[in-house]
C-alpha positions as CSV (number, residue, x, y, z in Angstrom):
1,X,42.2,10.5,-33.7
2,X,38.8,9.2,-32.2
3,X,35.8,7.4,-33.9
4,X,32.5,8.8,-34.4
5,X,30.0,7.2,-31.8
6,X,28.5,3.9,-33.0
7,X,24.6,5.2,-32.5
8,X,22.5,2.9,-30.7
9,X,20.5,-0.1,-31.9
10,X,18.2,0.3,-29.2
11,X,14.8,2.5,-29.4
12,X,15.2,5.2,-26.3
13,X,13.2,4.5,-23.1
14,X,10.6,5.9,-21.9
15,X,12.6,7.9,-18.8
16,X,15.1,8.9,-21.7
17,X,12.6,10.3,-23.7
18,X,10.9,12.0,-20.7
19,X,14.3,13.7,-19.9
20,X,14.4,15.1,-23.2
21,X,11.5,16.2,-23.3
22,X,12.2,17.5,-19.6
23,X,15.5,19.5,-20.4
24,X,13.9,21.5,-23.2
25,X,10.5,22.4,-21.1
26,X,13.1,24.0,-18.3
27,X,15.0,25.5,-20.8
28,X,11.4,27.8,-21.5
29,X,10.1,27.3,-17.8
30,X,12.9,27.2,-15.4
31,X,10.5,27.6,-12.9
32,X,8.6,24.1,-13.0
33,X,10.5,22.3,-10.0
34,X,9.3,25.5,-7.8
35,X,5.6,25.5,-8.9
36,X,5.7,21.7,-9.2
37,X,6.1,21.8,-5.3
38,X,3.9,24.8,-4.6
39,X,1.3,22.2,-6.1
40,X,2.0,19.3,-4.2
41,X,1.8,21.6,-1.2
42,X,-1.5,23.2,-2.4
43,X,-2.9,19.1,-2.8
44,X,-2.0,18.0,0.7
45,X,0.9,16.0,-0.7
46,X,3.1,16.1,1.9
47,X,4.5,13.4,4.7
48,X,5.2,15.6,7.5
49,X,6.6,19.1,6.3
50,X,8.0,17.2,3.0
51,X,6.9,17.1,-0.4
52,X,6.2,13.6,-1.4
53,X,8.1,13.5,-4.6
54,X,10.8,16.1,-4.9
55,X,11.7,14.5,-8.3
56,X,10.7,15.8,-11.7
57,X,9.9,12.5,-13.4
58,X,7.6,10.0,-12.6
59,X,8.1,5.9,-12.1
60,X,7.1,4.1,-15.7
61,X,6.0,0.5,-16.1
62,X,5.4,-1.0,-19.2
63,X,2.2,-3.0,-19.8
64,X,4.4,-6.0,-19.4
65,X,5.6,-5.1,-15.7
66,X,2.4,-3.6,-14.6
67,X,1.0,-7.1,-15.5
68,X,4.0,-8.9,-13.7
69,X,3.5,-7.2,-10.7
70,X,-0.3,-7.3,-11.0
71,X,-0.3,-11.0,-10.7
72,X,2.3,-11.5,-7.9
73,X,1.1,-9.0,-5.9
74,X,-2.5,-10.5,-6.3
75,X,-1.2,-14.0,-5.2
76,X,0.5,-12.9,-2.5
77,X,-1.9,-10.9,-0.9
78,X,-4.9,-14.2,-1.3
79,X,-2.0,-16.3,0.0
80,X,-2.2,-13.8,3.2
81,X,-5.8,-14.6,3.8
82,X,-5.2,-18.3,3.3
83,X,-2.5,-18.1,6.3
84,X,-4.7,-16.1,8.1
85,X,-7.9,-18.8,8.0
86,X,-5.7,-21.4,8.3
87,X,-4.0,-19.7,11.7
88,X,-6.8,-18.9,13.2
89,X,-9.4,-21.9,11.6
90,X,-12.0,-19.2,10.2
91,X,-13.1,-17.3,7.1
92,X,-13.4,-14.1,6.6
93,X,-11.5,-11.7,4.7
94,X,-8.9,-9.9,7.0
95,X,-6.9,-7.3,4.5
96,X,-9.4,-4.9,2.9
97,X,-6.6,-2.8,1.6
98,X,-3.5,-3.8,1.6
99,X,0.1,-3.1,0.0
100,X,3.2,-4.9,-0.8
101,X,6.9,-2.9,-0.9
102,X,9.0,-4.6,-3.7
103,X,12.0,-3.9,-5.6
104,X,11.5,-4.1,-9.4
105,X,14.1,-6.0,-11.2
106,X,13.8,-7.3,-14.7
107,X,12.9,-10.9,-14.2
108,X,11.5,-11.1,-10.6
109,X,10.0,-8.4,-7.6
110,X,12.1,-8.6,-4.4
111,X,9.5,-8.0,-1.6
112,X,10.7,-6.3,1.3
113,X,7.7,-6.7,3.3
114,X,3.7,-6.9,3.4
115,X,1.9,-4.0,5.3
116,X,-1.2,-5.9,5.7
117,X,-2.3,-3.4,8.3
118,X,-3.4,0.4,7.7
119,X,-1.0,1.1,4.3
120,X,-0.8,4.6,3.5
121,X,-0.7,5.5,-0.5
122,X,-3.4,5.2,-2.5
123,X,-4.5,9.1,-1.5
124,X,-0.8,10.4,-2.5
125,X,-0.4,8.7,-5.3
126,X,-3.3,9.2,-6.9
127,X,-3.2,12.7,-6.8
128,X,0.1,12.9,-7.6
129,X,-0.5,11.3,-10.4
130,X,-3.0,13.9,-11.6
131,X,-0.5,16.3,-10.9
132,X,2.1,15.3,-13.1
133,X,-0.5,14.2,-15.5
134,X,-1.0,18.3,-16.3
135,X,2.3,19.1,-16.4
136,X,3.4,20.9,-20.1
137,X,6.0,17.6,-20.4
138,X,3.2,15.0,-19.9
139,X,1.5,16.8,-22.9
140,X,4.6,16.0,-25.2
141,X,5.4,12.3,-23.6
142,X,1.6,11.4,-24.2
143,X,2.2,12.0,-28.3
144,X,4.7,9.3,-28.2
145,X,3.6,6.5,-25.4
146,X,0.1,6.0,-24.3
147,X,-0.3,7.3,-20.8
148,X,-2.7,5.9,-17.8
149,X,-2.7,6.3,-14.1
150,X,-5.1,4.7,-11.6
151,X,-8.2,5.6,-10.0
152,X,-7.3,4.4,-6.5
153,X,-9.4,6.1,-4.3
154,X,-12.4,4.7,-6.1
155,X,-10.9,1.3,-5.8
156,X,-10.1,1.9,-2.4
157,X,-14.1,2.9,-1.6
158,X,-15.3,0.1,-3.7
159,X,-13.0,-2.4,-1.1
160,X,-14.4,-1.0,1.7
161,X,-18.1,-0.7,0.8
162,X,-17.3,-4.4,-0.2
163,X,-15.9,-5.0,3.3
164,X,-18.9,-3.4,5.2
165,X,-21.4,-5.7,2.9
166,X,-19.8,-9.0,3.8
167,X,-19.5,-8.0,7.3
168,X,-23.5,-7.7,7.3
169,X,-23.7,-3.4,6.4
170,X,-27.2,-2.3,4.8
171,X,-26.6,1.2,4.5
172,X,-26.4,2.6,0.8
173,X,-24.4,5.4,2.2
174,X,-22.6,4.4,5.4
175,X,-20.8,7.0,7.4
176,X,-17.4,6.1,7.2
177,X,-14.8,7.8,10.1
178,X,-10.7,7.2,8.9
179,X,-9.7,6.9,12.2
180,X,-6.1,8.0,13.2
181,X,-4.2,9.9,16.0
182,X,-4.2,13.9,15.2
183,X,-0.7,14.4,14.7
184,X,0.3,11.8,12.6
185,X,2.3,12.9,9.1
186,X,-0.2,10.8,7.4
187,X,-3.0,13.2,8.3
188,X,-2.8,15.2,4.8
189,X,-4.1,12.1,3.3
190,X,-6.8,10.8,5.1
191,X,-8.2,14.7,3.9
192,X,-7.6,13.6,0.5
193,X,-9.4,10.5,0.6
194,X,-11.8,12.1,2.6
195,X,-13.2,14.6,0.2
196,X,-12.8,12.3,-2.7
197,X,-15.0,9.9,-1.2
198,X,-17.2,12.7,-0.7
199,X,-17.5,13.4,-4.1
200,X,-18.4,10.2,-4.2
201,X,-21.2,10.4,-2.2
202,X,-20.3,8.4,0.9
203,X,-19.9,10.4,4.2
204,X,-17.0,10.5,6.1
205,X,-15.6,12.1,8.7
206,X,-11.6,12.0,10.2
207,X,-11.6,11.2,13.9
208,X,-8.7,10.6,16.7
209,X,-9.4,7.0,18.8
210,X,-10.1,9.6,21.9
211,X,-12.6,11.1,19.9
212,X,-14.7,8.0,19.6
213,X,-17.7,7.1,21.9
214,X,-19.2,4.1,23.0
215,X,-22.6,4.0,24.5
216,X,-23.3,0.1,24.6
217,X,-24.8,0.1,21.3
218,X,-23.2,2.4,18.3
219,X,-20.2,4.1,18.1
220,X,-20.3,8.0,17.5
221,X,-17.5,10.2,16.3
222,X,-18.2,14.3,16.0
223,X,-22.3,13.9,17.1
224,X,-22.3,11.2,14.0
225,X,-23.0,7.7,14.3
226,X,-20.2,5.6,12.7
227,X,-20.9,2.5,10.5
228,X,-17.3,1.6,8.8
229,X,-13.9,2.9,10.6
230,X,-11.4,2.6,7.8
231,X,-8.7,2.2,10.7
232,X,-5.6,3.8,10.0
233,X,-3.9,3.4,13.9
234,X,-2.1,0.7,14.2
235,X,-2.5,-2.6,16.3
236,X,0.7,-1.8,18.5
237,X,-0.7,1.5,19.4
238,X,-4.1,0.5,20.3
239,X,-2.4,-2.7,22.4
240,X,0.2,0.2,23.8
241,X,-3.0,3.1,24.5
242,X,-5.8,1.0,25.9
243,X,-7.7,3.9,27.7
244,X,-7.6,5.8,24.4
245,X,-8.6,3.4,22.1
246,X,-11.6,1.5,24.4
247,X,-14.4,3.1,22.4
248,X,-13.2,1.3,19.6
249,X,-11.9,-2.2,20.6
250,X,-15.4,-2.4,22.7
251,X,-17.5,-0.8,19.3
252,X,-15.1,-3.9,17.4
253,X,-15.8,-6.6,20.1
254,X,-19.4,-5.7,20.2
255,X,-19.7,-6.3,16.5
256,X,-21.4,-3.1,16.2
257,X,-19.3,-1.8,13.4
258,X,-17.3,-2.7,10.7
259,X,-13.6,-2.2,10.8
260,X,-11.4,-2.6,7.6
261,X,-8.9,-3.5,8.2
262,X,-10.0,-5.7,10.9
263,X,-7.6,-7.0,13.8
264,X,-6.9,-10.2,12.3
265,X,-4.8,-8.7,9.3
266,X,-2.0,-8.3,11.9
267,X,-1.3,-12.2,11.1
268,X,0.1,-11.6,7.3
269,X,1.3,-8.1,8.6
270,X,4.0,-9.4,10.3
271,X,7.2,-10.5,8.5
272,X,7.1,-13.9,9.9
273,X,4.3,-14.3,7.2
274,X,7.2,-14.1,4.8
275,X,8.9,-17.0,7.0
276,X,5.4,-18.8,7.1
277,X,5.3,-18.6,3.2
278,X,9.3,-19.8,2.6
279,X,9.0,-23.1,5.4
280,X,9.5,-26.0,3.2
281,X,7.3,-27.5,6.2
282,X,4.5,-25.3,5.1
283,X,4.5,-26.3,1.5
284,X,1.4,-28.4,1.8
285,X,-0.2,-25.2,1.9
286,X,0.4,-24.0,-1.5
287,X,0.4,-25.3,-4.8
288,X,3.1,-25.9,-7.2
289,X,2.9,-22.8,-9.2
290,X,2.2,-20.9,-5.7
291,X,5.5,-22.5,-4.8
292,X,7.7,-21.6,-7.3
293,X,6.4,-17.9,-7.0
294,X,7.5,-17.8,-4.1
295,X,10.7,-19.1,-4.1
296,X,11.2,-16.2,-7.1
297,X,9.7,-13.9,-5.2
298,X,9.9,-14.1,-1.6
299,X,13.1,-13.8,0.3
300,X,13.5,-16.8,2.5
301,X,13.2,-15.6,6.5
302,X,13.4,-17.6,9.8
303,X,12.5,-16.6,13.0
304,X,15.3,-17.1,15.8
305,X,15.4,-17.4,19.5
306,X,18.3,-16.0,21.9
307,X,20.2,-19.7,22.9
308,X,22.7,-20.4,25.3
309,X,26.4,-21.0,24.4
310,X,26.4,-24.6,23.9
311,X,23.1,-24.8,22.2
312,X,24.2,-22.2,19.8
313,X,27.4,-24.4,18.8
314,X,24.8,-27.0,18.2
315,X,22.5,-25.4,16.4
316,X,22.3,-24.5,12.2
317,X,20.1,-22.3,10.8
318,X,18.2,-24.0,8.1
319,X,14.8,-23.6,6.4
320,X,13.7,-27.1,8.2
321,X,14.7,-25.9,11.8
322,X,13.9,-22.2,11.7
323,X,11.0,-21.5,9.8
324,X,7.5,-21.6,11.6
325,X,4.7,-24.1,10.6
326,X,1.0,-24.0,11.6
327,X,0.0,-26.7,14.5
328,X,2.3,4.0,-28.5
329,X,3.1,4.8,-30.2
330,X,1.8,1.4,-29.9
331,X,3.8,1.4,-26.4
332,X,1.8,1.3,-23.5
333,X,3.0,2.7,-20.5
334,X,1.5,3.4,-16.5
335,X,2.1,6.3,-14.3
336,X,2.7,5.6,-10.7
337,X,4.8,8.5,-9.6
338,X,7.8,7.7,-7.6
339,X,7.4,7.9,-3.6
340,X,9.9,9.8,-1.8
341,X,9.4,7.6,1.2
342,X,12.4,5.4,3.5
343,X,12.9,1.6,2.4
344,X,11.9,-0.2,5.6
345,X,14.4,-1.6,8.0
């Protein structure tokens, strides 16, 4: 003889509720995953040939978390630009946009790295949020929680029009040229961003590196004279494709345009930054509370050299020796749907 089931003293979560909610909706529309996709596929949201999110529930924080992140992810990101001035002994804001990958675990974010360079994102996520936003299950899950997503491409405009003004840009409407290689998986979203900051009145064009022109004095891209590259190819591959990329490293050198992010982001880009931020040698840099954030945080990293036999015998790898120094219901809940993307290396 078994005993009935204690119920639970605990209130359901928000992904239990949504999978409720979920399992009677297919039960009437068994054909939601299929048109789910059709609409990602309609909406550009795809990396490659692959829909972005081939999952049929989205990635909840509470008000709590969003906050928690919020503030990390803000402190780490100013600390970036700190090592960055300090590295190279100027100002100047090096990461317009910028985005931190983290695990989420109840009392602390476990960063993986910082892609300080030319993150890809805010396009997808954004309308994938709108996507699941209209979804007959949303409509049920928003009479119990209180539901938000973000405007990111908005935010994402407002960073670079900010970026243009500090670097000296007069233009109320500056044409703006997201500046990739053609084939690149990523393509689907630089035309998302691109009509949405259309609609948003600022011009702006997607151009390959080969398609830019220099003449001495502007750079030009489709018979259009650029004023902000929102740069989406990366450092290594303009280093690695010199020929291909002169038009803009001269327009760069020249001053002549603005360029967000610019080439000095590639400083907190790299995961050294991590090791940077973790050197108890470095600690001058940072305050106390900055401190114990990252020591939460931050996983401690060290850079390492090949060393011969006898000097590896020698040698112990330790923080000092290693790391580099510088000579609703009332329940409110956010929509960030999840990202079917690989955990970097």
């Amino acid at each position: 003889m078994t005993s009935a089931a204690t119920p639970s003293v605990f209130p359901p979560s928000p992904a239990e509720e949504w999978h409720a909610i979920l399992k009677a909706t297919l039960l009437r529309v068994p054909a939601l995953p299929e048109e789910l996709f059709k609409r990602m596929r309609e909406a550009r949201l795809t990396f490659g040939d692959r829909v972005h999110c081939p999952f049929l529930r989205p990635f909840f924080l509470s008000s709590e978390d969003e906050e928690r992140v919020r503030t990390v992810a803000e402190t780490i990101a100013d600390l970036g630009e700190r090592i960055t001035s300090a590295a190279l002994d100027e100002f100047g804001r090096a990461c317009t946009a910028s985005r931190l990958d983290a695990f989420l675990l109840p009392d602390s974010l476990k960063f993986a790295e910082y892609n300080g360079e030319s993150p890809a994102g805010a396009g997808y996520a954004e309308a994938l949020a709108e996507i699941f936003r209209e979804l007959p299950v949303m409509d049920r899950f928003a009479q119990m929680y209180e539901v938000h997503s973000y405007p990111l491409s908005a935010k994402l405009l407002d960073a670079l029009m900010m970026s243009y003004l500090d670097w000296g840009g007069s233009s109320k409407k500056p044409q703006i040229a997201i500046v990739d290689w053609e084939d690149v998986p990523t393509v689907s979203e630089f035309e998302i961003l691109q009509k949405r900051f259309e609609r948003m009145g600022i011009p702006t064009l997607i151009a390959d590196p080969r398609e830019l022109e220099w003449d001495g004095k502007s750079l030009t891209a489709q018979d259009k004279k650029i004023d902000l590259v929102y740069r989406r190819v990366l450092i290594n591959d303009i280093v690695a494709k010199p020929a291909e990329c002169s038009a803009l490293v001269k327009a760069y050198s020249a001053n002549a345009v603005c360029v967000a992010n610019n080439f000095r982001c590639k400083i907190p880009h790299v995961k050294a930054f991590f090791a940077v931020l973790t050197g108890e040698q470095n600690g001058a840099l940072f305050s106390h509370g900055e401190r114990e954030l990252i020591r939460k945080h931050i996983p401690w990293i060290f850079l390492g050299r090949a060393l011969s036999r006898t000097s590896r015998q020698r040698t112990t790898a330790s923080p000092s020796n290693c790391s580099p120094s510088f000579v609703k219901s009332a329940k409110t809940w956010s929509l960030s749907p999840a990202m079917n993307m690989a955990a970097p290396a």
